[in-house]
N, CA, C and O atoms as a Tripos MOL2 file, in Angstrom:
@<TRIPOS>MOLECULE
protein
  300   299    75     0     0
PROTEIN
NO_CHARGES

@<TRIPOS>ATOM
      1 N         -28.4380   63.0690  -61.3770 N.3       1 UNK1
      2 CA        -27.3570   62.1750  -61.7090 C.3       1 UNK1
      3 C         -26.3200   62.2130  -60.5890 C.2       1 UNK1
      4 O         -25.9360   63.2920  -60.1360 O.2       1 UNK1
      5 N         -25.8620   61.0350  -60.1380 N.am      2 UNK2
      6 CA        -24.8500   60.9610  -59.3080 C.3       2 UNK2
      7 C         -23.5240   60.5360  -59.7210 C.2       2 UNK2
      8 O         -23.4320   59.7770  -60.6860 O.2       2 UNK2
      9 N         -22.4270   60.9570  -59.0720 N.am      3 UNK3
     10 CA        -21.0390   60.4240  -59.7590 C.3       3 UNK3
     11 C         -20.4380   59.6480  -58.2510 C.2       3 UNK3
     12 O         -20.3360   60.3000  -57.2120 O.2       3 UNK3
     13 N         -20.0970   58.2650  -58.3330 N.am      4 UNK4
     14 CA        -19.1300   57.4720  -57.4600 C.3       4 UNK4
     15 C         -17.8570   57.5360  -57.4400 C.2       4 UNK4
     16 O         -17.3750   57.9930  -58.4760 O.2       4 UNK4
     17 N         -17.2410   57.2890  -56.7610 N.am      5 UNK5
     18 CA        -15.5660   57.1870  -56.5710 C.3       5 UNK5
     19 C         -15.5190   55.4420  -55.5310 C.2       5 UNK5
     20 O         -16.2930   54.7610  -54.8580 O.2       5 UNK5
     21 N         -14.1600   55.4120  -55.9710 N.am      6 UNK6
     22 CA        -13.6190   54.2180  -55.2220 C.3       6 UNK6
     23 C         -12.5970   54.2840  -54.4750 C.2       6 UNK6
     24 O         -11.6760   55.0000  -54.8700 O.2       6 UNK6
     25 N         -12.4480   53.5440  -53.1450 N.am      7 UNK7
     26 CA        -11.0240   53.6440  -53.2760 C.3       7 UNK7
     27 C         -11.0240   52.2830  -52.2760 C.2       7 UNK7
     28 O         -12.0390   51.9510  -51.6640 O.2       7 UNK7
     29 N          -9.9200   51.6400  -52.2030 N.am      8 UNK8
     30 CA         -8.9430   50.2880  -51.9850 C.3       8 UNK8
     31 C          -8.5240   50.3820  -50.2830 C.2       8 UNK8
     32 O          -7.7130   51.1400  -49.7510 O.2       8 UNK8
     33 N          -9.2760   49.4670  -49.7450 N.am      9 UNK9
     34 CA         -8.5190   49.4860  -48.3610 C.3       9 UNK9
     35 C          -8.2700   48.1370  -48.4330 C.2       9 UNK9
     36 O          -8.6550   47.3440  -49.2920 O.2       9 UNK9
     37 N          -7.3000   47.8560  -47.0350 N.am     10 UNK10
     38 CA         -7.2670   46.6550  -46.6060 C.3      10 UNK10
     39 C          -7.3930   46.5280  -44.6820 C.2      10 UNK10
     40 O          -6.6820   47.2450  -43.9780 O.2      10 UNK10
     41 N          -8.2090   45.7050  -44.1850 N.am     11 UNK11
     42 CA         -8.9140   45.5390  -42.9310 C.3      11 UNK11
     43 C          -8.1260   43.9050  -42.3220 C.2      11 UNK11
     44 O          -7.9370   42.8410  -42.9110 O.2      11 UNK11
     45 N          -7.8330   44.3330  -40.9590 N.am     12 UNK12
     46 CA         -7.1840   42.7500  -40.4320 C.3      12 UNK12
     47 C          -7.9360   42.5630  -39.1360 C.2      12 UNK12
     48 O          -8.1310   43.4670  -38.3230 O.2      12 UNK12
     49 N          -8.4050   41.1200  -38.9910 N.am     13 UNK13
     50 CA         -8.6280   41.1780  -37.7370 C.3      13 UNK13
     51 C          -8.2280   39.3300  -37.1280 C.2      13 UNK13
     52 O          -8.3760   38.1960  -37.5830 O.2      13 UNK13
     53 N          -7.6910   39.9380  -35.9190 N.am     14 UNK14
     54 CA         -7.7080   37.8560  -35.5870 C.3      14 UNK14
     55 C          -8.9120   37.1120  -35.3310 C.2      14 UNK14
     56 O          -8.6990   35.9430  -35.0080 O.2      14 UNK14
     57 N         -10.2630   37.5050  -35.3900 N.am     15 UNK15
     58 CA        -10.6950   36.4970  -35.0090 C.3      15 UNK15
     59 C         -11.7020   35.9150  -36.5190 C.2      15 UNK15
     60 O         -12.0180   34.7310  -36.6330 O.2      15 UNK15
     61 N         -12.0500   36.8740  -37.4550 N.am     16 UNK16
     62 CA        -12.6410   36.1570  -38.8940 C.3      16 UNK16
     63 C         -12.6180   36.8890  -40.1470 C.2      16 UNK16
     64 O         -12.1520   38.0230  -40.2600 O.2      16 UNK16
     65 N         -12.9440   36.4620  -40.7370 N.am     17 UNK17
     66 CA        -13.0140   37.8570  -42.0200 C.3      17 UNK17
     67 C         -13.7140   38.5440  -41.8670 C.2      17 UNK17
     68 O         -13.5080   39.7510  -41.9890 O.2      17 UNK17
     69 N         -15.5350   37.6830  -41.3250 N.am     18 UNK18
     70 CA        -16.3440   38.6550  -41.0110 C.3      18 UNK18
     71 C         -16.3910   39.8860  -39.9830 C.2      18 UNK18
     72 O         -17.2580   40.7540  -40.0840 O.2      18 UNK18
     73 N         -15.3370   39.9080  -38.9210 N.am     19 UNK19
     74 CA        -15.0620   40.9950  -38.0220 C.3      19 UNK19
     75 C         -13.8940   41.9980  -38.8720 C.2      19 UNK19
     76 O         -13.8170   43.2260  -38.8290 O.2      19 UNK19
     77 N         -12.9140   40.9070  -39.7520 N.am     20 UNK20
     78 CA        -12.2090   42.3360  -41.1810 C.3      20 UNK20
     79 C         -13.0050   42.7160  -41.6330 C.2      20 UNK20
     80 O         -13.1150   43.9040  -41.3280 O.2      20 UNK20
     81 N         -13.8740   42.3400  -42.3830 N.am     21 UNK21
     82 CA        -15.1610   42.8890  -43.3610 C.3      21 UNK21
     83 C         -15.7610   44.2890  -42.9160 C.2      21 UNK21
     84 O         -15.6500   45.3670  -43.4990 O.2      21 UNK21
     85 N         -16.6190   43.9090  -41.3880 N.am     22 UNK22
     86 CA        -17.0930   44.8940  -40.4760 C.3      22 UNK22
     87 C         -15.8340   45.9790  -39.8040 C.2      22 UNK22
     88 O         -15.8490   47.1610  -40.1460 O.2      22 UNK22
     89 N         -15.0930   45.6210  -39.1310 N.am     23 UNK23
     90 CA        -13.7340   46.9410  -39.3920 C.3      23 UNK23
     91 C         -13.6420   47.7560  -40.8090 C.2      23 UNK23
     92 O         -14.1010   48.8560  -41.1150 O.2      23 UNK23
     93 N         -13.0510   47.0200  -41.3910 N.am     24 UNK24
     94 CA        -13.0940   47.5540  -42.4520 C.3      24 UNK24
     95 C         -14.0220   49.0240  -43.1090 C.2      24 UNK24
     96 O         -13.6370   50.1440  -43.4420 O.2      24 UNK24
     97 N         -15.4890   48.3200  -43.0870 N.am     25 UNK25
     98 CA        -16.7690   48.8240  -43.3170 C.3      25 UNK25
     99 C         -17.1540   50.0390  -42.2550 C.2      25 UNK25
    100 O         -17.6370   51.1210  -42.5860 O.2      25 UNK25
    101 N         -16.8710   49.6670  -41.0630 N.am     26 UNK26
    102 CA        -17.2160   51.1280  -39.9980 C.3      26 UNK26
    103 C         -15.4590   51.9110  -40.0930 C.2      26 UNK26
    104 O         -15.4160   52.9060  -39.3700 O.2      26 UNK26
    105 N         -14.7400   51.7590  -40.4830 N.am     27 UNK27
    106 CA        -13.3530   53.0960  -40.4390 C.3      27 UNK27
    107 C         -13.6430   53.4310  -42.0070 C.2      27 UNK27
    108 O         -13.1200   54.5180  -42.2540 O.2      27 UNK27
    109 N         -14.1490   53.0060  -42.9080 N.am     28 UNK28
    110 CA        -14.5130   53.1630  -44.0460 C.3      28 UNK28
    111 C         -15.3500   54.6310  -44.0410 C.2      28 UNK28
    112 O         -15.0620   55.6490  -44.6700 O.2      28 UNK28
    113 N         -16.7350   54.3480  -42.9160 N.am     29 UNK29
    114 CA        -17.8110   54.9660  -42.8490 C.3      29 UNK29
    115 C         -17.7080   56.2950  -42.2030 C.2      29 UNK29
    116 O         -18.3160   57.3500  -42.3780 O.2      29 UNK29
    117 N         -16.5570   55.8520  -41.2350 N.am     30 UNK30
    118 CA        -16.0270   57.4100  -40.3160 C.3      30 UNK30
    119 C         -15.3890   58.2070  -40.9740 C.2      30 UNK30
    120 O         -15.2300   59.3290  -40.4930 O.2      30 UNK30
    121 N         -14.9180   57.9450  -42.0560 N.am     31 UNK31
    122 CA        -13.8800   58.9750  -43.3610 C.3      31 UNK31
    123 C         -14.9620   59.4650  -44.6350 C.2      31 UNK31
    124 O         -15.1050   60.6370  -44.9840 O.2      31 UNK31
    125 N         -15.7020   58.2470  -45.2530 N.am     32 UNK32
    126 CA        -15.9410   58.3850  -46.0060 C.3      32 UNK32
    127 C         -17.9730   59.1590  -45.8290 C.2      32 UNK32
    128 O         -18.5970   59.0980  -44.7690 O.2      32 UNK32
    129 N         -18.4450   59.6720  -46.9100 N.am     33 UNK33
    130 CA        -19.3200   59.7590  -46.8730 C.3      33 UNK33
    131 C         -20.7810   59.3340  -47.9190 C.2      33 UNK33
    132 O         -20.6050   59.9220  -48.9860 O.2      33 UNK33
    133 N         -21.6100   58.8400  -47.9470 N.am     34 UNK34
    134 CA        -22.4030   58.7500  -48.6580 C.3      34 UNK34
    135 C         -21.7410   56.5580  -49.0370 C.2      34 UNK34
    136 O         -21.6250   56.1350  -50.1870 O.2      34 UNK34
    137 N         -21.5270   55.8870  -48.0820 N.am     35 UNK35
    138 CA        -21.1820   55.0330  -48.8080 C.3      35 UNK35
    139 C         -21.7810   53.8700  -48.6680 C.2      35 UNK35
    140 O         -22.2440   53.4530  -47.6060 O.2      35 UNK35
    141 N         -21.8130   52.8840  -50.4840 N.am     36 UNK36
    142 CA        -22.8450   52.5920  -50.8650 C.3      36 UNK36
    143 C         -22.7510   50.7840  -51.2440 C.2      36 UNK36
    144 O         -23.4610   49.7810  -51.1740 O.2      36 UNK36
    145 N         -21.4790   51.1670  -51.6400 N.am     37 UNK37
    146 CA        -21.2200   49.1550  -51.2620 C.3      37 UNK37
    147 C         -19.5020   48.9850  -51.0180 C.2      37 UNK37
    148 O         -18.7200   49.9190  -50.8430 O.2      37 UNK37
    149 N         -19.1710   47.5520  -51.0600 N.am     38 UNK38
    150 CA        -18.2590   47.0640  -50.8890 C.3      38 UNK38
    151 C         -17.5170   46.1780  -51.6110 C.2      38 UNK38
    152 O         -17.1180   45.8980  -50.4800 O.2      38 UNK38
    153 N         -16.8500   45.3570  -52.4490 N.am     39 UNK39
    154 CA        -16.9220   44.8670  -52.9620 C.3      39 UNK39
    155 C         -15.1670   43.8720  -52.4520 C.2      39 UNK39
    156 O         -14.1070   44.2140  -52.9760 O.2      39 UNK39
    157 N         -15.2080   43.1380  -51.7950 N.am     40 UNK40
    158 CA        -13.9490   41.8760  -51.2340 C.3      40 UNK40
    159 C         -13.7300   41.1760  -52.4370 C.2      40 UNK40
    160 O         -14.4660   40.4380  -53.0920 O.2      40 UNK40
    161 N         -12.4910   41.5810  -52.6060 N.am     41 UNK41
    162 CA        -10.9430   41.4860  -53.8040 C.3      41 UNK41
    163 C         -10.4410   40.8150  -53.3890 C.2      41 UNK41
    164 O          -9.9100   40.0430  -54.1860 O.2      41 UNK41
    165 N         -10.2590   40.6180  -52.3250 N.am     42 UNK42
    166 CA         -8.9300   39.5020  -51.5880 C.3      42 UNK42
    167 C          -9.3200   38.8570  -50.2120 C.2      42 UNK42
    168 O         -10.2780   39.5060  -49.7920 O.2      42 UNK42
    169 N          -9.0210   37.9430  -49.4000 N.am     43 UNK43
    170 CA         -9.5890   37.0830  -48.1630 C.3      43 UNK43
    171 C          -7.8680   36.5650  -47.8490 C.2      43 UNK43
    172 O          -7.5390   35.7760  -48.7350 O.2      43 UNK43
    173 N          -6.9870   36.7530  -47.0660 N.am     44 UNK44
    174 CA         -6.0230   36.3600  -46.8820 C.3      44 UNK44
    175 C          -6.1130   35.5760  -45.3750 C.2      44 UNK44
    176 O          -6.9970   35.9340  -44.5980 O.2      44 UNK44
    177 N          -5.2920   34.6360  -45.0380 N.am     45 UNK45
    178 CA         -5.2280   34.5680  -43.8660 C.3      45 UNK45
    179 C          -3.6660   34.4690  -43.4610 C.2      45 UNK45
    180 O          -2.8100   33.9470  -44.1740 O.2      45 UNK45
    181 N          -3.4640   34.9900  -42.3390 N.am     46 UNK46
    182 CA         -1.8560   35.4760  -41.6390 C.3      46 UNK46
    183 C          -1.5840   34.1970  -40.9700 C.2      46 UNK46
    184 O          -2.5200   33.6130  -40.4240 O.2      46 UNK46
    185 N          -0.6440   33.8030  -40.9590 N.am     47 UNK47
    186 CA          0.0470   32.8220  -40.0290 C.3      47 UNK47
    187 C           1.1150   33.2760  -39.1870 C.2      47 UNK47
    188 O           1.6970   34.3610  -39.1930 O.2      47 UNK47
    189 N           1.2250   32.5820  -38.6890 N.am     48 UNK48
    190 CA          2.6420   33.2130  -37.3370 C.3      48 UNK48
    191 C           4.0490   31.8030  -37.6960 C.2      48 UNK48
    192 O           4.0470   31.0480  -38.6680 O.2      48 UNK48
    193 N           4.8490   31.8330  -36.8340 N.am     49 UNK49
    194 CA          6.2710   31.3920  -37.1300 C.3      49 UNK49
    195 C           5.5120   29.5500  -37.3610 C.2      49 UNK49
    196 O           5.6960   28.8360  -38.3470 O.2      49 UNK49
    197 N           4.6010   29.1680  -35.9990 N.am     50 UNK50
    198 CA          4.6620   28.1590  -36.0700 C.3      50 UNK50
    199 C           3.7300   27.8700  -37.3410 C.2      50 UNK50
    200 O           4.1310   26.8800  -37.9520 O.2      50 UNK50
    201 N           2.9730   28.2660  -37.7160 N.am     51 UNK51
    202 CA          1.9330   28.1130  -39.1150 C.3      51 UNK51
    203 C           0.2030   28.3370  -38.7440 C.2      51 UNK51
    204 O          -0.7250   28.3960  -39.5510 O.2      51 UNK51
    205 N           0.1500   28.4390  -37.1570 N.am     52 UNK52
    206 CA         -1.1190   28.8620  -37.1290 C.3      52 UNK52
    207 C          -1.8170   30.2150  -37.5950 C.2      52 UNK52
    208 O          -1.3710   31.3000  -37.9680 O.2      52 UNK52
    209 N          -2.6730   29.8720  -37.4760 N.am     53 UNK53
    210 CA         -3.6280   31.1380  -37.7670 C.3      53 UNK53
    211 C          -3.7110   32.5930  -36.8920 C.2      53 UNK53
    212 O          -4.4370   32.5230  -35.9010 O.2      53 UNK53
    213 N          -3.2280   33.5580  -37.0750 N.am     54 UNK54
    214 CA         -2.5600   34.2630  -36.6410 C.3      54 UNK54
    215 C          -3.8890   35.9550  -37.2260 C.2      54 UNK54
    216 O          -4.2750   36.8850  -36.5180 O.2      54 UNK54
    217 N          -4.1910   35.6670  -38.7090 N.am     55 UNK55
    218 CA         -5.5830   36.4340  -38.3480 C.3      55 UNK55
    219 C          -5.8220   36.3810  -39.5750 C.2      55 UNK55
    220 O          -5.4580   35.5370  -40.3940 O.2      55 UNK55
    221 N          -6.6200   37.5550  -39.7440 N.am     56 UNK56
    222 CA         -7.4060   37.8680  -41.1740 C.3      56 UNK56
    223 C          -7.2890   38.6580  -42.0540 C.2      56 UNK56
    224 O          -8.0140   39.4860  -41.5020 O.2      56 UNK56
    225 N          -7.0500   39.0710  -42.8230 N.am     57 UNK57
    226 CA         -7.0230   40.0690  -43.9500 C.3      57 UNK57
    227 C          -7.9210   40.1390  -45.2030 C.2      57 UNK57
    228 O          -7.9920   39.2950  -46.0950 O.2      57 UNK57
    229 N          -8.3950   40.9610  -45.1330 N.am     58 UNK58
    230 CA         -9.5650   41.5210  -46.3190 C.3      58 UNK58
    231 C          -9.2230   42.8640  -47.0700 C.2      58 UNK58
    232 O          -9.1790   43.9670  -46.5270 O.2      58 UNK58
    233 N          -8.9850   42.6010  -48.4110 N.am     59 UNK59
    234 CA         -8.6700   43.7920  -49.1550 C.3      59 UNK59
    235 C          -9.8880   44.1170  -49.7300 C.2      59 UNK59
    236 O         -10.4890   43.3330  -50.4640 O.2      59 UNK59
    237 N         -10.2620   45.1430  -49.4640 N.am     60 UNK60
    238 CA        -11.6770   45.6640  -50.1810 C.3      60 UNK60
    239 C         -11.4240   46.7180  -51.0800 C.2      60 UNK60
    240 O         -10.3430   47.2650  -51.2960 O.2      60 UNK60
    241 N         -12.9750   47.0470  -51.7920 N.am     61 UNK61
    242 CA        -13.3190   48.1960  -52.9920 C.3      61 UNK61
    243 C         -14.6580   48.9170  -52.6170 C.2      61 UNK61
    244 O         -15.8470   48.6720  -52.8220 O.2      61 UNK61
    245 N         -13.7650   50.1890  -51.8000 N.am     62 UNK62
    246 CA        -15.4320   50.9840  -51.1590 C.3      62 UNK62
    247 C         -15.8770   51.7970  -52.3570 C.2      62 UNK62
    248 O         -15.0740   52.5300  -52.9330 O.2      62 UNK62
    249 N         -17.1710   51.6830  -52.7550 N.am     63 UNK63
    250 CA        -17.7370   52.4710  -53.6640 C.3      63 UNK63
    251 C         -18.7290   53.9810  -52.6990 C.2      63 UNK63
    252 O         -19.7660   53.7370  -52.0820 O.2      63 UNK63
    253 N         -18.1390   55.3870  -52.7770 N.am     64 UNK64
    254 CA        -19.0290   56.1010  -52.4180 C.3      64 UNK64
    255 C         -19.3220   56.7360  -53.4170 C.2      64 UNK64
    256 O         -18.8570   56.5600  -54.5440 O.2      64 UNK64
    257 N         -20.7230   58.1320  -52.8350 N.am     65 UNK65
    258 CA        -21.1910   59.0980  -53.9520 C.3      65 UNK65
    259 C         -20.5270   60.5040  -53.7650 C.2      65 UNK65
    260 O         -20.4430   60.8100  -52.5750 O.2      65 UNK65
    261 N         -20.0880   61.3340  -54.5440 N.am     66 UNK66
    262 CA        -19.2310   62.5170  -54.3870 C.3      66 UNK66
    263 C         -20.6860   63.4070  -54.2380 C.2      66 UNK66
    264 O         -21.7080   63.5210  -54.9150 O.2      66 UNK66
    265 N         -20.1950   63.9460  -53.0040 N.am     67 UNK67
    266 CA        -21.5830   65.2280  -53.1520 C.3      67 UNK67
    267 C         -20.9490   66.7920  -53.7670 C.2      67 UNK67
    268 O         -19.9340   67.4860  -53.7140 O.2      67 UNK67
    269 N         -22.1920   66.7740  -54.3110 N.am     68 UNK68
    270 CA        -22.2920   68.2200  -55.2890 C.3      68 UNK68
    271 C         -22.1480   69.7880  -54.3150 C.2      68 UNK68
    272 O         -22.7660   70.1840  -53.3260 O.2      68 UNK68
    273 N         -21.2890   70.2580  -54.9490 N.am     69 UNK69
    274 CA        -20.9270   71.4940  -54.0610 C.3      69 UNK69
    275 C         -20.3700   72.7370  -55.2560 C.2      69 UNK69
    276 O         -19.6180   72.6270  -56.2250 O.2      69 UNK69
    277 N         -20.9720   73.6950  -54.7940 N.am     70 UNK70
    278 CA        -21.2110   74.6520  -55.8180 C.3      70 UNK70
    279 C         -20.6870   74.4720  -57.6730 C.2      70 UNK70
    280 O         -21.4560   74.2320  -58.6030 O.2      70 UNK70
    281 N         -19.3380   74.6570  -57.7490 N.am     71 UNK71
    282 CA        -19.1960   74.4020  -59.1260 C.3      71 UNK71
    283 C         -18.6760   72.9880  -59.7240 C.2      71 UNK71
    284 O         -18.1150   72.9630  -60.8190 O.2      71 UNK71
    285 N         -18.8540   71.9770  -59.0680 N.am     72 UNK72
    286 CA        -18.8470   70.3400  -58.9730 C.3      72 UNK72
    287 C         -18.7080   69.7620  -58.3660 C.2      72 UNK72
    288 O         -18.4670   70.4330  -57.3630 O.2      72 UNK72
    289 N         -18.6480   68.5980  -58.0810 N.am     73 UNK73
    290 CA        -18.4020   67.7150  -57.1120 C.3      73 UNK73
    291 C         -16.9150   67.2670  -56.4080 C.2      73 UNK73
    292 O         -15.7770   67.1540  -56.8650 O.2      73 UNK73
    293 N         -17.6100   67.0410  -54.8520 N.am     74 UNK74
    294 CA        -16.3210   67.1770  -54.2530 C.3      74 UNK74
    295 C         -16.7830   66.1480  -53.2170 C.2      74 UNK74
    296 O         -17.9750   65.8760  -53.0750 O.2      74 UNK74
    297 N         -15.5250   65.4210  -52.2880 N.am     75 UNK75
    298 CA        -15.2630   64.5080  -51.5250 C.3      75 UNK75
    299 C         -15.8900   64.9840  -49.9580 C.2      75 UNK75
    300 O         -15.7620   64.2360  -48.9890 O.2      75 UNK75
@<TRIPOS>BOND
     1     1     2 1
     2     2     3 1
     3     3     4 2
     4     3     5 am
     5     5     6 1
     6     6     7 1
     7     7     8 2
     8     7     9 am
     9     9    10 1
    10    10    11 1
    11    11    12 2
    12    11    13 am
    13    13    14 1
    14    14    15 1
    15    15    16 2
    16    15    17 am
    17    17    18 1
    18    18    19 1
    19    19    20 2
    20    19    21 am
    21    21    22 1
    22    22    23 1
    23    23    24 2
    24    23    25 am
    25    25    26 1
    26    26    27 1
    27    27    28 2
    28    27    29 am
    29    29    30 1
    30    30    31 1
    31    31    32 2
    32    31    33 am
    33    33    34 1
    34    34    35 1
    35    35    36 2
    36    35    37 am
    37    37    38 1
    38    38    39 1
    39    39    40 2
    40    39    41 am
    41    41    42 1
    42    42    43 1
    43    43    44 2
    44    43    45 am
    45    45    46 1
    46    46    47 1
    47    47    48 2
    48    47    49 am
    49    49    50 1
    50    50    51 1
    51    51    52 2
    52    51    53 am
    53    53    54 1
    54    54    55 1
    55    55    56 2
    56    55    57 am
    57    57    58 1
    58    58    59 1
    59    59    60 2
    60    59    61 am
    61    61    62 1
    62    62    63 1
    63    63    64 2
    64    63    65 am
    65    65    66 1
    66    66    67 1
    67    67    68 2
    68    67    69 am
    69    69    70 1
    70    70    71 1
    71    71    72 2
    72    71    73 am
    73    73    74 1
    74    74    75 1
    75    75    76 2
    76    75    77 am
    77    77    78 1
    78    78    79 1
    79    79    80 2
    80    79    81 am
    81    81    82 1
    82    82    83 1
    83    83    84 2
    84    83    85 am
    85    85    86 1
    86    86    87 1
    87    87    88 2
    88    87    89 am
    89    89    90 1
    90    90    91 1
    91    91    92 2
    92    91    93 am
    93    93    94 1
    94    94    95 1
    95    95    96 2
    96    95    97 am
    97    97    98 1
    98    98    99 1
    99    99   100 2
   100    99   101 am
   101   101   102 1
   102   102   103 1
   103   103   104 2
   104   103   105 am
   105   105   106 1
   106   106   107 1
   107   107   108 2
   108   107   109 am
   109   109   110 1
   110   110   111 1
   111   111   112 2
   112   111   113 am
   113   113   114 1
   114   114   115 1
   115   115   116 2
   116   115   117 am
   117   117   118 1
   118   118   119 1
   119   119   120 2
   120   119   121 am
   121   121   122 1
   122   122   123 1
   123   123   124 2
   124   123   125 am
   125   125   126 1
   126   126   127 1
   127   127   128 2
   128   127   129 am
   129   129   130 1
   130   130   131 1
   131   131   132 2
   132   131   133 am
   133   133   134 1
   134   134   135 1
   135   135   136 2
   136   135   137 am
   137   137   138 1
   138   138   139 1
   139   139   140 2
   140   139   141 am
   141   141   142 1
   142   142   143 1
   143   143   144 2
   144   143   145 am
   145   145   146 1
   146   146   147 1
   147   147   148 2
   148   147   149 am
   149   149   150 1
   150   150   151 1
   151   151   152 2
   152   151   153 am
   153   153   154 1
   154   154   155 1
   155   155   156 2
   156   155   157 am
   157   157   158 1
   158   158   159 1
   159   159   160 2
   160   159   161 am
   161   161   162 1
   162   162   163 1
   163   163   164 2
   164   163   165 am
   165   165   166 1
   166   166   167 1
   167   167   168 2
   168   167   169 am
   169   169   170 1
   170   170   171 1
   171   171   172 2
   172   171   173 am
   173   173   174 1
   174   174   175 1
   175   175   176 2
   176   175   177 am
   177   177   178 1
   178   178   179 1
   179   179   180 2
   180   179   181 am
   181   181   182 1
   182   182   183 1
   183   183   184 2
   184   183   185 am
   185   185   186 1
   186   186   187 1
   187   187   188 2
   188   187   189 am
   189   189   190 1
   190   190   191 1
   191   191   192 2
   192   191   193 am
   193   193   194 1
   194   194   195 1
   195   195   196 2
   196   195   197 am
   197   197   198 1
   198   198   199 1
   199   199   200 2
   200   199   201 am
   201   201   202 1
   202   202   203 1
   203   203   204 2
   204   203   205 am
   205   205   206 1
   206   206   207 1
   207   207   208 2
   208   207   209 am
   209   209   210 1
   210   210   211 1
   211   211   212 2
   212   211   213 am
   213   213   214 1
   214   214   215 1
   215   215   216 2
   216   215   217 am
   217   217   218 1
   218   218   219 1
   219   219   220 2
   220   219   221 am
   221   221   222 1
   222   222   223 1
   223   223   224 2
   224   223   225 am
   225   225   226 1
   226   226   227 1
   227   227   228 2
   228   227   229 am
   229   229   230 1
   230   230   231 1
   231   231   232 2
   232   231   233 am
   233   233   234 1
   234   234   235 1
   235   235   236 2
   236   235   237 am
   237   237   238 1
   238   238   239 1
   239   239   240 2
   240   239   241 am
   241   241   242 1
   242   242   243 1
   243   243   244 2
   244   243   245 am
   245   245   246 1
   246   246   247 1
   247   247   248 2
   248   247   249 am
   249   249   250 1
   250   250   251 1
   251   251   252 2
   252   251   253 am
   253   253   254 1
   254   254   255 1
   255   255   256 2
   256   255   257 am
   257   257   258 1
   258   258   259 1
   259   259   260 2
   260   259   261 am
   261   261   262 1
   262   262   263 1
   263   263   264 2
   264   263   265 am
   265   265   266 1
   266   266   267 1
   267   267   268 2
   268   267   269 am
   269   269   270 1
   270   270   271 1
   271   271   272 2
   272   271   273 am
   273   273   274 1
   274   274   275 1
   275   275   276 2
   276   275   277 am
   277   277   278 1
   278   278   279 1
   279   279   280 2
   280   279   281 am
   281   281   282 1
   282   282   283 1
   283   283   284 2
   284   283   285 am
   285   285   286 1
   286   286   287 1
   287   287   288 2
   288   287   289 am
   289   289   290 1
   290   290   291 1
   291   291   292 2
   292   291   293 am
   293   293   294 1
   294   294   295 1
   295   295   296 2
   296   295   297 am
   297   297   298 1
   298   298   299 1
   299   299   300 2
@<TRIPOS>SUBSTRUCTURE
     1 UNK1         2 RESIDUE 1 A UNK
     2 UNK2         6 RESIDUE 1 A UNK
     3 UNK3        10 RESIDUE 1 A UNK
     4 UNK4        14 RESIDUE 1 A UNK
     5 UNK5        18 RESIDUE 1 A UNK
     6 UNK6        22 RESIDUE 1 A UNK
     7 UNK7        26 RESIDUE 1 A UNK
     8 UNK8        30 RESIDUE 1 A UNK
     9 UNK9        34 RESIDUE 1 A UNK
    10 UNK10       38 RESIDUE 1 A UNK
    11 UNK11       42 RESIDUE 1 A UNK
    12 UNK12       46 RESIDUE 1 A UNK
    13 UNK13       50 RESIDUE 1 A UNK
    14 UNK14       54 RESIDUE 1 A UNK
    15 UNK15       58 RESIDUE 1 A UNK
    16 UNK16       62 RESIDUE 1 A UNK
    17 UNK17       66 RESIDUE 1 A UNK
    18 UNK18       70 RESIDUE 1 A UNK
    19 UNK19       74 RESIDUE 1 A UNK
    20 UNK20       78 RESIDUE 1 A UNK
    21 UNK21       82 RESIDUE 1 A UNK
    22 UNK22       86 RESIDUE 1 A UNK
    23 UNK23       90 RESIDUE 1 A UNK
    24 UNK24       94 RESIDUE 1 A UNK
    25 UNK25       98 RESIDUE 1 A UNK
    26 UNK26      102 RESIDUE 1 A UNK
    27 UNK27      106 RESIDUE 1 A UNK
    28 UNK28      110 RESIDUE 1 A UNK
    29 UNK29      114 RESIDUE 1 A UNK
    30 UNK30      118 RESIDUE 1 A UNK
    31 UNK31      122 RESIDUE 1 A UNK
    32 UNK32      126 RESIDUE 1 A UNK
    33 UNK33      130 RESIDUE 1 A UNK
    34 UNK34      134 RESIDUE 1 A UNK
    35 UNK35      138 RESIDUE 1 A UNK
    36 UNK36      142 RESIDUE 1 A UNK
    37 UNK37      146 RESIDUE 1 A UNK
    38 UNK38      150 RESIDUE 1 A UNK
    39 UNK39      154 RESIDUE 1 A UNK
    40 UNK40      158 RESIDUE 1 A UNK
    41 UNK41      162 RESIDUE 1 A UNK
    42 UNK42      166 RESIDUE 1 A UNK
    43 UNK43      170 RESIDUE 1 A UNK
    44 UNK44      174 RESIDUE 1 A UNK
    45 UNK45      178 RESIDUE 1 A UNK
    46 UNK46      182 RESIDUE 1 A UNK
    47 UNK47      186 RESIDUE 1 A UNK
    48 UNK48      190 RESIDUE 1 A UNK
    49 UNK49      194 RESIDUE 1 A UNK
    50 UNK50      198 RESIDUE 1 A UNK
    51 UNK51      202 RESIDUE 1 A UNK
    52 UNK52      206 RESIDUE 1 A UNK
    53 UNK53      210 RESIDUE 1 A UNK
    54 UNK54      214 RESIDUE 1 A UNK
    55 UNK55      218 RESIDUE 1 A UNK
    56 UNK56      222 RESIDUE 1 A UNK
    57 UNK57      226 RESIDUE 1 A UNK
    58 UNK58      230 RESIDUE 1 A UNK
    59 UNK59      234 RESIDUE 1 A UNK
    60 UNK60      238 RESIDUE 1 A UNK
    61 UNK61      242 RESIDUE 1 A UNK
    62 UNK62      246 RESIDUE 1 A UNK
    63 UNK63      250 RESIDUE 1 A UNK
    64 UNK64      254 RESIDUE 1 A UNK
    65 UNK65      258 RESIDUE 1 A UNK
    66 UNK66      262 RESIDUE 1 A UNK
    67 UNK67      266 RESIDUE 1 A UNK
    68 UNK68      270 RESIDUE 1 A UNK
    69 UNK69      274 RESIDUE 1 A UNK
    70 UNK70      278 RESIDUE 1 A UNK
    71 UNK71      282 RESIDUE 1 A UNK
    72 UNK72      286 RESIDUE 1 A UNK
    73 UNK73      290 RESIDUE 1 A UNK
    74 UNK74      294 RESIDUE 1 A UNK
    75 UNK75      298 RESIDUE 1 A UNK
């Protein structure tokens, strides 16, 4: 039996969501371990003074697995 945890980031990038998505997903991967999906809560896009598009924002939901270590599980 395995037990998951979650936790809430948010990833920006100027050129798409799909390069927030992927940020997001690899600084996710360098902290976290064992991780198993993703799940995008939010898709924002930033504007600047004049109203262009200025970048991306993706609020995500990383789902990992807590590994088992002697008397329960730990991060």
């Amino acid at each position: 039996m395995s037990v998951a945890r979650t936790t809430e980031i948010n990833a920006l990038s100027p050129e798409s969501f799909e390069a927030a998505i992927n940020e997001g997903l690899e600084r996710a991967k360098q902290t976290l371990r064992q991780v198993r999906e993703a799940w995008i809560k939010d898709q924002i896009i930033m504007l600047d003074e004049d109203g262009s598009v200025a970048g991306y924002q993706v609020r995500m939901v990383i789902t990992f697995v807590l590994e088992e270590s002697g008397g329960g599980a730990a991060i």
